[in-house]
N, C-alpha and C positions, 0 to 999 in steps of 0.2 A: 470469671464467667461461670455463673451457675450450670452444670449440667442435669439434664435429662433425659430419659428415654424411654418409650411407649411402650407395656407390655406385649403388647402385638407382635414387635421385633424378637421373641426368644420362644424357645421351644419349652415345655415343660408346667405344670399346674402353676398357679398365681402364685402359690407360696415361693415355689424352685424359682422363678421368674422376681421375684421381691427381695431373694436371699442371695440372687445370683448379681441382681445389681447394687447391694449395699457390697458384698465381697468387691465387685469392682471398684467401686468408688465412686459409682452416680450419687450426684446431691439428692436428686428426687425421678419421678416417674410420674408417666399419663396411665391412668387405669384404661385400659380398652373393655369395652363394657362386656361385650362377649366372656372376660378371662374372667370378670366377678361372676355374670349369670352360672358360669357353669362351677363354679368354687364353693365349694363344703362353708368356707368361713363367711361370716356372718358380715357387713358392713363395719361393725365391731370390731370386728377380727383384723379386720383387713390395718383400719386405724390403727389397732395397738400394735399390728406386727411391726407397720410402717415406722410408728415412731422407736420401736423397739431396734429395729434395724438403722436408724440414724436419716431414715428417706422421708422426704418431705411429699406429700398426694397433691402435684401439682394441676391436673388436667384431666377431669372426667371428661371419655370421648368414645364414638361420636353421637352427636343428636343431628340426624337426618330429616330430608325433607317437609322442612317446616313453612319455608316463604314460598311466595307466589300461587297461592290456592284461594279455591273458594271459604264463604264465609264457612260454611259447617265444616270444613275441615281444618278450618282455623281453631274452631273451637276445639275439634279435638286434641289437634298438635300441641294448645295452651294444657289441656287435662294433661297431657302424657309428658309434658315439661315439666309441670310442677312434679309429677311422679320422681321424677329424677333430681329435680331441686330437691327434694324429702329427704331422697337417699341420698345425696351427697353433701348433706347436710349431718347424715349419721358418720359417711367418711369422713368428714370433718374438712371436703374441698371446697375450696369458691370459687372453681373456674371451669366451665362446659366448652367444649369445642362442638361450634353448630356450623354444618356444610350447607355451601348451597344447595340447594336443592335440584337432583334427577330428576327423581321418578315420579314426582305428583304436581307438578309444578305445570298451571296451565294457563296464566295469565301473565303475561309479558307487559307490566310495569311500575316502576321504579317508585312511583308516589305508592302504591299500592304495597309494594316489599315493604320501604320503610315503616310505614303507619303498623302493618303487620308484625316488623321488627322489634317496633317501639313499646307494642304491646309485650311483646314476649321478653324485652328489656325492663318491663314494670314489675312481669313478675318475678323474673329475676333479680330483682332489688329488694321486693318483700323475703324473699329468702336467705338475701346477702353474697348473691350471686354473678358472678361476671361472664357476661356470655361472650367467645372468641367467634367471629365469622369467618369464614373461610371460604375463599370461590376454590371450588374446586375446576381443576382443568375441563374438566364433561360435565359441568355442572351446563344445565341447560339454558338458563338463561344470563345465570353468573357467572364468568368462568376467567373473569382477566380482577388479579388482584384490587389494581385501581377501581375497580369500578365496586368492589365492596368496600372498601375504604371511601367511597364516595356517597355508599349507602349511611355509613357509620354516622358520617359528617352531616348526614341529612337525620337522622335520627337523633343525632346529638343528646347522647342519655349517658350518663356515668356508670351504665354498666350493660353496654355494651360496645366492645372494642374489636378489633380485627386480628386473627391470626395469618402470619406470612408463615407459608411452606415451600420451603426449594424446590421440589419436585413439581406441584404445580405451576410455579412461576419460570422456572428453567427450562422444563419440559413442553412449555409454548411459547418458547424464547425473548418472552417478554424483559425489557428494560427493566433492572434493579434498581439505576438511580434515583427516581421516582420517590423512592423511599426514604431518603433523606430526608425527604420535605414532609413525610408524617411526623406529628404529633404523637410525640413517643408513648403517652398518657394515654394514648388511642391504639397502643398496638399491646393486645395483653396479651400473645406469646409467639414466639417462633420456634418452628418445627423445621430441621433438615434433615436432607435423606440427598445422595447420589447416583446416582444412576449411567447405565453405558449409555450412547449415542446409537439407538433404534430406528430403526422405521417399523411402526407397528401403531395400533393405536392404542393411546394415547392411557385408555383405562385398565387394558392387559399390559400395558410397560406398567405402570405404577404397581397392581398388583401383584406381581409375579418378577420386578427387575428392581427395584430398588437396592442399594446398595448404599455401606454406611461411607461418610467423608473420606475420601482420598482413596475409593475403591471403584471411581465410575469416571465421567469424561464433564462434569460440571465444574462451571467454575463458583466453587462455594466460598474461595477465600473472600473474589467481590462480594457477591451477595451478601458474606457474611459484615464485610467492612462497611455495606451502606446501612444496615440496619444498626451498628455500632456507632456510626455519623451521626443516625437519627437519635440518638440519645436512648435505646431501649435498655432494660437494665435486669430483664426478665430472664426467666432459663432458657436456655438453647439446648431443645429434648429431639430427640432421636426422633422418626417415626419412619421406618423398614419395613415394606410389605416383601419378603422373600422367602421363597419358598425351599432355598436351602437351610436358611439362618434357623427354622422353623421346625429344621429335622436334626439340627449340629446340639452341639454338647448347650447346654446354657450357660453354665460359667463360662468355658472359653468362649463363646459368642457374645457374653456381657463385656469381657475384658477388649477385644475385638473392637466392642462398640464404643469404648472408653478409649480405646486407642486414637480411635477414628477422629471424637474431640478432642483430644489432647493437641493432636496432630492438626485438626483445623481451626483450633484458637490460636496456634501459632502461626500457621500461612495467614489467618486474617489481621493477625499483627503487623506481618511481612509485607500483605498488600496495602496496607493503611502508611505505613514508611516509603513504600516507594508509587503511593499515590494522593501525596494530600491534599487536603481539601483547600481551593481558597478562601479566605477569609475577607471579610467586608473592611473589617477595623484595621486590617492589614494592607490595605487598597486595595483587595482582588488579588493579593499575591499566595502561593501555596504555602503556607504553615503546616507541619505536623503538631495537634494539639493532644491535650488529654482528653478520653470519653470517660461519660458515668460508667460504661463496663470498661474494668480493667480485661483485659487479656494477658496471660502469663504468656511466657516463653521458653523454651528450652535452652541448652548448650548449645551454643551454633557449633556445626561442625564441617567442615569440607568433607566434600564425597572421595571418598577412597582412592587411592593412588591407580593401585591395581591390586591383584590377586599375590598376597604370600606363598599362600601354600594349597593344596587340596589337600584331605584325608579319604583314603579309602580303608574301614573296618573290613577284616577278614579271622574269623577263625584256621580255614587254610589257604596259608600264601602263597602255597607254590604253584600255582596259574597264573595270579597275578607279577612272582617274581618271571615267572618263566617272560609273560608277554611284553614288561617294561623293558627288561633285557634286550628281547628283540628289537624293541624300538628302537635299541641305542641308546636306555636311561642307563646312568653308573649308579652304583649302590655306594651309599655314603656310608653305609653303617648302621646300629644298632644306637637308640638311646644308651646315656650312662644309665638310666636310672628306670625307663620304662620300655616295657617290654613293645619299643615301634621300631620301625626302618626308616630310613630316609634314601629316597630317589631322585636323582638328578638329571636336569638335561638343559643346558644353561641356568636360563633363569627362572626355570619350571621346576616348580618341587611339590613330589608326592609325596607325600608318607602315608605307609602300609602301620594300621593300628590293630595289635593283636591283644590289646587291652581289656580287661572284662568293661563291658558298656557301665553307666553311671550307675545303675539298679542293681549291679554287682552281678549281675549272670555275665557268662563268657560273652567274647564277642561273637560276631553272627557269623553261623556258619559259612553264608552266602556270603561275598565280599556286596559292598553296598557302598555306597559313597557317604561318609559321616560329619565333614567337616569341614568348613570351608576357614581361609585366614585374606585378611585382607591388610593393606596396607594402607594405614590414616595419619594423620597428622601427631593425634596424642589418641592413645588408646583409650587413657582413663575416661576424658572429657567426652570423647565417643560413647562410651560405657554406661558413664552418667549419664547420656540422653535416651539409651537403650532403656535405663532399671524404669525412665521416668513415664517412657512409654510402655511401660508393663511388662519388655521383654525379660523370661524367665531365667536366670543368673545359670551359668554352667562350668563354675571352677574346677579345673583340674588341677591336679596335685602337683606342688614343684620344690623342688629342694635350694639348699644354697648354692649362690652363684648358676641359677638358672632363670628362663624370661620367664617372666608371670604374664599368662595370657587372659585376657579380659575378653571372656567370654560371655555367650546368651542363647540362647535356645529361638530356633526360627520357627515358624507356625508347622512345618513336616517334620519338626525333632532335628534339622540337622543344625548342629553344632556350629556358629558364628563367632570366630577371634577376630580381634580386633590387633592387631602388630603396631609396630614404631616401624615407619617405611625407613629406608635409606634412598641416596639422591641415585648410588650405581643398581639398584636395586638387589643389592644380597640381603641375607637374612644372618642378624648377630646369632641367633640361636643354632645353625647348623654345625657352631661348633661344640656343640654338646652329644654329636655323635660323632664316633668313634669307628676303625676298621676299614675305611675311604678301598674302593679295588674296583676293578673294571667290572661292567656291567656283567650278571647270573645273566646265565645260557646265551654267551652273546659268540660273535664268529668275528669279534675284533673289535676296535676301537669306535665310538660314532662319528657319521660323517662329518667334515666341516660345517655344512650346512645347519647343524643343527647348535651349535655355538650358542646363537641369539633366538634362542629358544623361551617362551616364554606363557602362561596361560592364557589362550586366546579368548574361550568362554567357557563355563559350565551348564550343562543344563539338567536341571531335577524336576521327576515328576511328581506332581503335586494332587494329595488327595481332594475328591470333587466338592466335598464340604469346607475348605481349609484353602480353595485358590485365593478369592478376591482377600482373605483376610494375608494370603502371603503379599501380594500387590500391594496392599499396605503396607505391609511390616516393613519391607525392601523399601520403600517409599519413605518412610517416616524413618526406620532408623538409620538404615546405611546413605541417602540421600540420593537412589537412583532412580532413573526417573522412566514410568512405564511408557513403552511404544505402544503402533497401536499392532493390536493382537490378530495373528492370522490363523486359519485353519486348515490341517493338513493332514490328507485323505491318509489312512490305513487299515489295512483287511480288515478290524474291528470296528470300524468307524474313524470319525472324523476326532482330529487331535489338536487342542486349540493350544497355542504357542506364544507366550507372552514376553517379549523380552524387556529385561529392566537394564539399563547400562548408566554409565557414568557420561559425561557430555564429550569427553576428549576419548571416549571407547577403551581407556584405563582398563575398567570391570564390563565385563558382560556377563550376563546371569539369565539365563532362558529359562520360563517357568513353563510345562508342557500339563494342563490338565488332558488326562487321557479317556478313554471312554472306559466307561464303568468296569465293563466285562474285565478289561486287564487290569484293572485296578484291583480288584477283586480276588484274582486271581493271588497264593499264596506264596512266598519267597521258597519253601520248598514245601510240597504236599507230602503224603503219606508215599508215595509211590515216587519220591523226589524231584517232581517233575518242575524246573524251576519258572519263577518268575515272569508273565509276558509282558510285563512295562520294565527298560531298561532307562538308566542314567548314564551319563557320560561326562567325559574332564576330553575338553577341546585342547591342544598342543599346537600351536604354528611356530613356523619353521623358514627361513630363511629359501631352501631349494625343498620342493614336496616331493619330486621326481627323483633326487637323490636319494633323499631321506627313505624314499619307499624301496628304492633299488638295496640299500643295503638294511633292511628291516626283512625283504626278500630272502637276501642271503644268509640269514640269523634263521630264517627256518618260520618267520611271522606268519600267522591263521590272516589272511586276511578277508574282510568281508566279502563275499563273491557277487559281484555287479553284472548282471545277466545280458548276452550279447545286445538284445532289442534296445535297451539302453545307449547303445553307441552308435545306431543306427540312428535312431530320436536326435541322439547329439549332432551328429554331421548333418540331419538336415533341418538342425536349429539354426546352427551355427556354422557350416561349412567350413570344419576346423581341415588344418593345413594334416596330410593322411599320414605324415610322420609323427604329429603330435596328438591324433586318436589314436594311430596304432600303440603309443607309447600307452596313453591312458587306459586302452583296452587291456594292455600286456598287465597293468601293475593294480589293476581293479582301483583307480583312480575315475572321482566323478568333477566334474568342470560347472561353472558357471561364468556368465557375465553379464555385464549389462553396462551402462553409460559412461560409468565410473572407474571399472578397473574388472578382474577378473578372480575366480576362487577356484583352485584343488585342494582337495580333501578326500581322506580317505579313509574307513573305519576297520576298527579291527574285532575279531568276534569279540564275541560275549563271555563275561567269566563272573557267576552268580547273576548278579543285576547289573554290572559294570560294565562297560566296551570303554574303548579310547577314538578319540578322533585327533587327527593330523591336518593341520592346515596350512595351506600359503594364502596369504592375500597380495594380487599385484593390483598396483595401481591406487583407485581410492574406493572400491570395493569394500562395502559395509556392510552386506549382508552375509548369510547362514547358509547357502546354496539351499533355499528354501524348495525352488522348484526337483531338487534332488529327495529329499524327504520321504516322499510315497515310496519311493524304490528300496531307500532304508530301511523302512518299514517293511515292505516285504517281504525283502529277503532276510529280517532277523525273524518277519513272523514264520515263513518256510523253514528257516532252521529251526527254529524249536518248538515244531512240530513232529519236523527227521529226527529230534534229538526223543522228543514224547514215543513217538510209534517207536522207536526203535531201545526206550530203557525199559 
């Protein structure tokens, strides 16, 4: 599959924007005429860099407002066509993307478009020129694909063909099948783009929501499989109107968008095997056949077992040693050979890394969450399909007779291992530390309860340029699959919550884009005042009530849950007054709902870190979501008490 993608989609002058998708590894690119008018370089320019960079100048675009007008503005439309045939003839392209026409369009008919078409297809052949039509969704009188492929077909000129774009065909839910039955000779290029599931209209979703493949609620692997049926053979280019992609890094947002195809030439593989087409010669029975585009593939790989390991980086540990203690984690010891810890609580394990980070400076003062490990089938083959989708390689150093972790770097910098699962689920590598002794600052052994202990979920916040491209990353490399995303009220605004999980709830991984303000905010200021967006490593537990009674007795900060809350709850719920007064007593919060029931309870905050404690009874699948505001709250009052008062 040829790739492409529109310079429109990237932030930065036409040169940065030309150099940032040959570094990705786009075949080619649509010039968006905007990015030349305003570029230093000459039409000249633009050719030699292009070929200079290995990119092929697939799609001068767009030429607007051309059909359905009166005669003297026909004529002008033809003056101002060829103007751009001229020039794009200096770039050395032969392909113009022409929209239906908005805004001058004042004659509603079809004999009338084409004859107009035909013309502007004439003189596009004296130039050598192929003109793409495109109904756009708000186009006025055009706006349903078929019915410009229907124009085309009435025009019937070799050199003018139709452009399919996902967005507008998905975004008016129109039928893809359809497409099969074009004349692939007849469709000279496809453009996709993803987008979330809006209510708005139809012209501000496109401009301002577009999102690249496998980063929105379309289903592009059809779309893409029926224009693969029809025999097209043409590039598959990007085109992103978003007004984040537009403010972010340009290499990482070309890479981003290169991910995005990687990732959807292989789902449209995946939908073509598990939906083929019938064949005539076959008696109408479904065959899987070859198409004129190939589509590659990646390593298949199963989605993750569950959660190996968390890391939390800290410059200083003794908060963090103090609080897992309390919990009732045991300290397994020190690496032989690197300077981390190892914590336990069943089949939960932390490790405290007091490592210098990869860029060789100390680690963070602030404890942060750095790392996560999962457990897969084969790490390597995992690995392999990570390097293929561009994620960034992040080997640490191992000696003999210790596990090599096949690592990658995730779109927030944290650190991605990929483990050899076990069936009991231990980890071969925990015997590579040493010094095993009951749990720092503990007041006894941990309770039974906590035995079958295990990583419930994690969840990190993620910076507001760098979400949808995490919702990928999680998507295409580790194979989890996004829910859909809720928003949850906090003193600084609204905090939108994404979780990505494995099908059997193995991994949960919650992604929290926060609102700017506390994103902004510095891990520590000049006046130390730390962080107000927190991360957290979820823990469930067998008994929550036990678990908290003696976390209690250890001396645990626990997070303070404000009386009005238990009020709210009893007359949610008209829980039984022995088991609110319990909840009340241990700042334990409850939910439930059809399924089964959730306690949980947080424990302060140390740098950017807290811990959370979970029971789930029943079949109870969510995150006590309706709890969330109060979290918020009361971490943002705390460190607040903690600002007024350093």
């Amino acid at each position: 599959m040829r790739t492409g993608i529109a310079t429109v989609c990237l932030s930065g002058t036409l040169r940065e924007k030309m150099q940032a998708c040959a570094v990705a590894g786009f075949d080619g690119i649509e010039i968006f005429e905007q990015d030349l008018v305003t570029s230093p370089l000459s039409p000249e320019d633009v050719r030699k860099l292009a070929a200079d960079l290995g990119l092929t100048l697939d799609l001068y675009q767009p030429f607007r407002d051309f059909d359905s007008v009166p005669a003297d503005l026909l004529a002008a439309n033809l003056r101002r066509a060829e103007a751009k045939f001229r020039l794009m003839a200096r770039l050395g392209m032969d392909t113009m993307l022409l929209c239906s026409n908005v805004g001058t369009a004042t004659i509603d008919d079809d004999e009338l478009r084409a004859a107009q078409l035909s013309r502007l297809a004439d003189l596009a052949g004296e130039h050598g020129v192929r003109v793409a039509y495109e109904a756009l969704a708000w186009g006025k009188y055009v706006n349903d694909y078929e019915h410009a492929h229907r124009l085309v077909g009435m025009v019937d000129h070799p050199h003018l063909g139709t452009c399919l774009d996902s967005f507008h065909i998905l975004s008016r839910d129109w039928d893809t099948a359809p497409i099969e039955a074009f004349n692939p000779d007849k469709i000279f290029f496809v453009q996709v783009a993803d987008a979330p599931k809006l209510s708005m209209d139809v012209l501000s979703w496109s401009r301002h929501y577009r999102v690249f493949p496998g980063e929105g609620q379309f289903d592009l692997p059809k779309f893409m499989g029926h224009v693969v049926r029809a025999g097209y053979t043409g590039p598959v280019s990007l085109e992103v109107f978003n007004d984040v992609f537009r403010q972010s890094d340009v290499e990482r947002t070309a890479v981003d968008a290169m991910r995005s195809l990687i990732w959807l030439e292989e789902q449209s593989s995946t939908w073509l095997d598990a939906h083929p087409a019938a064949r005539p010669e076959a008696g109408g029975a479904a065959a899987r056949r070859r198409y004129p585009m190939e589509l590659a593939t990646l390593p298949r790989v199963a989605e993750p077992a569950g959660f190996n390991f968390a890391e939390v980086s800290a410059g200083d540990t003794a908060g963090l040693e103090t609080l897992l203690g309390q919990l009732g984690f045991a300290f397994n010891g020190r690496h032989r050979t690197k300077n981390v810890q190892l914590w336990t609580m069943g089949q939960a394990r932390l490790i405290i890394n007091e490592e210098p980070a990869s860029g060789g400076t100390p680690a963070a003062i602030s404890p942060a969450i750095s790392a996560l490990g999962f457990d897969v089938g084969s790490p390597v083959i995992a690995a392999a399909r990570a390097r293929q989708l561009k994620a960034p390689a992040v080997p640490r150093k191992s000696q003999a007779n210790e596990e090599v972790f096949q690592g990658f770097a995730a779109p927030d910098s944290t650190e991605i291992f990929l483990c050899q699962g076990s069936p009991d689920g231990t980890a071969a590598w925990v015997g590579e530390f040493g010094e095993p002794g009951a749990p720092r600052e503990s007041g006894g052994p941990p309770p039974a309860s906590a035995a079958g202990a295990v990583i419930d979920h994690v969840n990190l916040a993620q910076p507001w340029q760098h979400f949808d491209e995490a919702v990928l990353f999680y998507t295409s490399a580790l194979a989890l699959e996004p829910q859909p995303y809720a928003e949850v009220a906090s003193p600084t605004g609204l905090v939108r919550s994404q979780v990505m999980r494995t099908r059997d709830r193995g991994v949960r991984l919650v992604l929290n884009l926060a609102p700017l303000l506390q994103q902004e905010a510095p891990a520590t200021s000049g006046a130390g005042r730390p962080r107000t967006y927190q991360e957290h490593v979820a823990f469930a537990v067998d008994d929550l009530v036990a678990t908290a009674r003696a976390a209690r007795d250890r001396g645990l900060d626990f997070l303070q849950i404000p009386a009005n809350y238990y009020e709210d709850l009893d007359a949610r719920f008209a829980l039984d007054p022995d088991f609110l007064a319990t909840l009340r007593e241990l700042n334990l919060l409850y939910d439930r709902d059809a399924d089964g029931e959730f306690l949980h309870f947080y424990t302060a905050t140390v740098g950017s870190v807290f811990f959370e404690m979970v029971e789930r009874r029943g079949a109870y699948d969510g995150y006590g979501a309706p709890n969330a505001p109060v979290r918020h709250a009361v971490q943002y009052d705390h460190l607040h008490q903690l600002t007024r008062t350093s």
